[in-house]
C-alpha positions in Angstrom: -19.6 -5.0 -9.2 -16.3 -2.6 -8.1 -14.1 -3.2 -5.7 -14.4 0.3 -4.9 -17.9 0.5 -4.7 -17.3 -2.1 -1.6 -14.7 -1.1 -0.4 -16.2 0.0 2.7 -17.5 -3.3 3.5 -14.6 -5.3 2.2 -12.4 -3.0 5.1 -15.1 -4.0 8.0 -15.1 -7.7 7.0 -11.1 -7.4 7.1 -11.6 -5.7 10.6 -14.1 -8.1 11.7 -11.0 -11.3 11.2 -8.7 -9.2 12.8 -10.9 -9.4 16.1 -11.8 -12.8 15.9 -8.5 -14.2 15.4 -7.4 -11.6 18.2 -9.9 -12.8 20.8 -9.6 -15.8 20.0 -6.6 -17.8 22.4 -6.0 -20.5 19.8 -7.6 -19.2 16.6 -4.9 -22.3 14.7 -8.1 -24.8 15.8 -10.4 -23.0 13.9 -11.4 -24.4 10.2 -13.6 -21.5 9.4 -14.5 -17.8 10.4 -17.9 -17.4 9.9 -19.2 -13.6 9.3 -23.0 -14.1 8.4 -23.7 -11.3 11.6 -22.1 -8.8 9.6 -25.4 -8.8 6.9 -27.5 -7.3 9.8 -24.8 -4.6 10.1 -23.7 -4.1 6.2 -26.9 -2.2 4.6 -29.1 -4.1 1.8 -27.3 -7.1 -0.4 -23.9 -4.8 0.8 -22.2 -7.8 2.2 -23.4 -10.4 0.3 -21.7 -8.9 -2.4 -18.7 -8.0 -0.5 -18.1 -11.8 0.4 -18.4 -12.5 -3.7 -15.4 -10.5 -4.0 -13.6 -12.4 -1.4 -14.8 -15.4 -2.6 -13.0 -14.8 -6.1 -10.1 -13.2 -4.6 -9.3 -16.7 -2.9 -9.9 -18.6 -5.6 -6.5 -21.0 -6.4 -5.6 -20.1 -2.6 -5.6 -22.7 0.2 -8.8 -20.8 1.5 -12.0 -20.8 0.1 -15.5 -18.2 1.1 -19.1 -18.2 0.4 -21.8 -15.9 1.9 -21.6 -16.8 5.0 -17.8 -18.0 6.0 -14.0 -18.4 4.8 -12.5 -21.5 5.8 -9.1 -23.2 5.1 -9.3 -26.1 2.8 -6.1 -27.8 4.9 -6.6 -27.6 8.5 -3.1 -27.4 9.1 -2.7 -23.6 7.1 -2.0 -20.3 9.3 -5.4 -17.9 9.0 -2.4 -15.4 9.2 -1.8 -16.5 5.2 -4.9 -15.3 4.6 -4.5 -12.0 6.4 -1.1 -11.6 4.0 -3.4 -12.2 0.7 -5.8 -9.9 1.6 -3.9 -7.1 2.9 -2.4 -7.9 -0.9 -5.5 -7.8 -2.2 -6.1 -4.1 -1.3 -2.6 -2.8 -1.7 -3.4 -4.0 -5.2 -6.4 -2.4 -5.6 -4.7 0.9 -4.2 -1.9 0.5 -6.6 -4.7 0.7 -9.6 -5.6 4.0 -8.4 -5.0 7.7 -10.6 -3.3 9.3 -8.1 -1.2 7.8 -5.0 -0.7 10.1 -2.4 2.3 10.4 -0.7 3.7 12.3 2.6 6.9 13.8 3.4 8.3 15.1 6.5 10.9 17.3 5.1 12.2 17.9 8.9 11.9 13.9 10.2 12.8 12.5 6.4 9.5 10.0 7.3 7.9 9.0 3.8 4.1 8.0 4.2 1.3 6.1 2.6 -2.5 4.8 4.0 -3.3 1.7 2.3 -6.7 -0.3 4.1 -6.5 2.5 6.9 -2.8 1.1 7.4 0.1 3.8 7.8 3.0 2.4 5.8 6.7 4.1 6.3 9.8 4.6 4.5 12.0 7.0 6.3 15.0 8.6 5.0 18.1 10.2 7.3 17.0 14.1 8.3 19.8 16.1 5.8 20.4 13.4 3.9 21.0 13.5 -0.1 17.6 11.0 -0.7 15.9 13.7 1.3 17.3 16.3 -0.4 16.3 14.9 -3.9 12.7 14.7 -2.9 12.0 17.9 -1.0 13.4 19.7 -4.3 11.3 17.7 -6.6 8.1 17.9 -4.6 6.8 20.3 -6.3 6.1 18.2 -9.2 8.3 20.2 -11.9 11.4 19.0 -14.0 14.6 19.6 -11.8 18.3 19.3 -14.4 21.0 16.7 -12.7 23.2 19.6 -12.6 20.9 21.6 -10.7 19.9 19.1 -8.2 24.1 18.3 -7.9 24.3 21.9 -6.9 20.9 21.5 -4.7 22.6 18.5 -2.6 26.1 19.1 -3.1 26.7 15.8 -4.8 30.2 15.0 -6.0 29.1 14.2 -9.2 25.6 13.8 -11.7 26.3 9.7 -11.5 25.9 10.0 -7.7 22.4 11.9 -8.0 21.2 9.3 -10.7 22.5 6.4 -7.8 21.0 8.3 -4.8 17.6 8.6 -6.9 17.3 4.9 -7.8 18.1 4.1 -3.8 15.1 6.6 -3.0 13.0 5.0 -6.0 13.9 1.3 -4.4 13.1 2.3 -1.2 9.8 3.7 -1.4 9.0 1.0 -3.8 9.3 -1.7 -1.6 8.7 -0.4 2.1 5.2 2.0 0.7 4.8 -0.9 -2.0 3.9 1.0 -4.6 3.4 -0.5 -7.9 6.5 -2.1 -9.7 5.7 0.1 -13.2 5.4 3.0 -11.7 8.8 4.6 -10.3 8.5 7.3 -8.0 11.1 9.4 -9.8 11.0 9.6 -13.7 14.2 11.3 -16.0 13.3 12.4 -18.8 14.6 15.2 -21.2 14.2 18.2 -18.9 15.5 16.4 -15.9 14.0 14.6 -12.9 10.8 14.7 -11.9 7.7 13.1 -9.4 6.0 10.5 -11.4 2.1 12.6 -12.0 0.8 9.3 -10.7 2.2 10.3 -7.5 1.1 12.9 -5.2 3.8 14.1 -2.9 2.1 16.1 0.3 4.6 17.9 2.4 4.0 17.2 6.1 5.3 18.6 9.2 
C-alpha cells in the first residue's frame, strides 16, 4: 500500500473535512467526523484503505481514525490541528517526490508550487537581483559568480552568494520544500538549479 497509489482518495477525504467543518456553524462541538458515505463513492476497498493511511498517519497525535471516522481523543482540541497535520502529511509526501516542479513569472517575480491541489507562493520584487539570479539559472546549467555579478550588476561575488541564500531561504520556507534539498547548489562550475527541481517559466 502507497501513498501514491491513494492519493486520489486520500485528497477527496481531505476535501470531504474541509466541507464538513465549513458547513458546519460550530464544528468545535463535534468529537468525531464520520466519512463511512465516502465508500459508496471511493471505487472497491479504495477508501477503506485510504482511511488505513490516515489512521497511521495520526498515530501519537491527539486524533485517532478507523474505517469509518476520525475523532479527537480530547474534546477540547481544534479539528483545525488536524487540518495542519495532514496538509503536512502531503507536503511531505510531495517533498519525497523525483522532481518538484516549480513556476516562475519572470515579469511578476511570483514563484509557484501545487501541493494537495493548493497553490503555494513566494514572490520576489519584478527587477530585483533574487529574480535576476533565478531567471539566469532556469535553464538548469552551471552559471560562474562572476558571470552572474555581471548578469545582475552585483557589487561584488559575496553579494550574489548572500542574495542566493535569501532566494534559497525564501523558497524553502514559503513553497516548503524539503530542508535537504536547496533550491540553488555551488559547486565547481558555478551555480546551478538543484536537478530535483524543475523550474517552469510562466507568463
Amino acid at each position: 500500500m502507497t501513498v501514491s497509489e491513494y492519493l486520489p482518495a486520500l485528497r477527496r477525504i481531505f476535501a470531504a473535512l474541509e466541507v464538513g467543518f465549513t458547513n458546519d456553524p460550530n464544528p468545535s462541538r463535534l468529537n468525531d467526523m464520520r466519512l463511512l458515505f465516502l465508500e459508496k463513492e471511493l471505487p472497491g476497498s479504495t477508501y477503506v484503505h485510504a482511511m488505513d493511511i490516515i489512521e497511521f498517519w495520526l498515530k501519537d497525535t491527539k486524533f485517532k481514525a478507523d474505517f469509518a471516522r476520525i475523532w479527537k481523543c480530547d474534546p477540547a482540541t481544534d479539528w483545525r490541528e488536524l487540518m495542519v497535520l495532514l496538509r503536512q502529511k502531503f507536503v511531505d509526501f510531495e517533498n519525497e517526490a523525483s522532481l518538484i516542479v516549480l513556476g516562475l513569472s519572470e515579469r511578476t517575480g511570483l514563484m509557484t508550487r501545487e501541493v494537495n491541489q493548493e497553490i503555494l507562493k513566494c514572490s520576489f520584487e519584478p527587477d530585483s537581483m533574487k529574480l535576476q539570479v533565478l531567471v539566469a539559472l532556469h535553464s538548469g546549467k552551471n552559471v560562474l559568480p562572476t558571470e552572474l555579478r555581471r548578469i545582475t550588476g552585483s557589487t561584488s561575488i559575496d553579494s550574489v552568494g548572500a542574495t542566493i541564500k535569501n532566494v534559497c531561504d525564501a523558497a524553502r520556507v514559503k513553497l516548503q520544500l524539503p530542508k535537504n534539498k536547496r533550491l540553488i547548489e555551488h559547486e565547481r562550475e558555478g551555480y546551478c538549479i538543484n536537478p530535483v527541481y524543475n523550474l517552469v517559466m510562466t507568463k
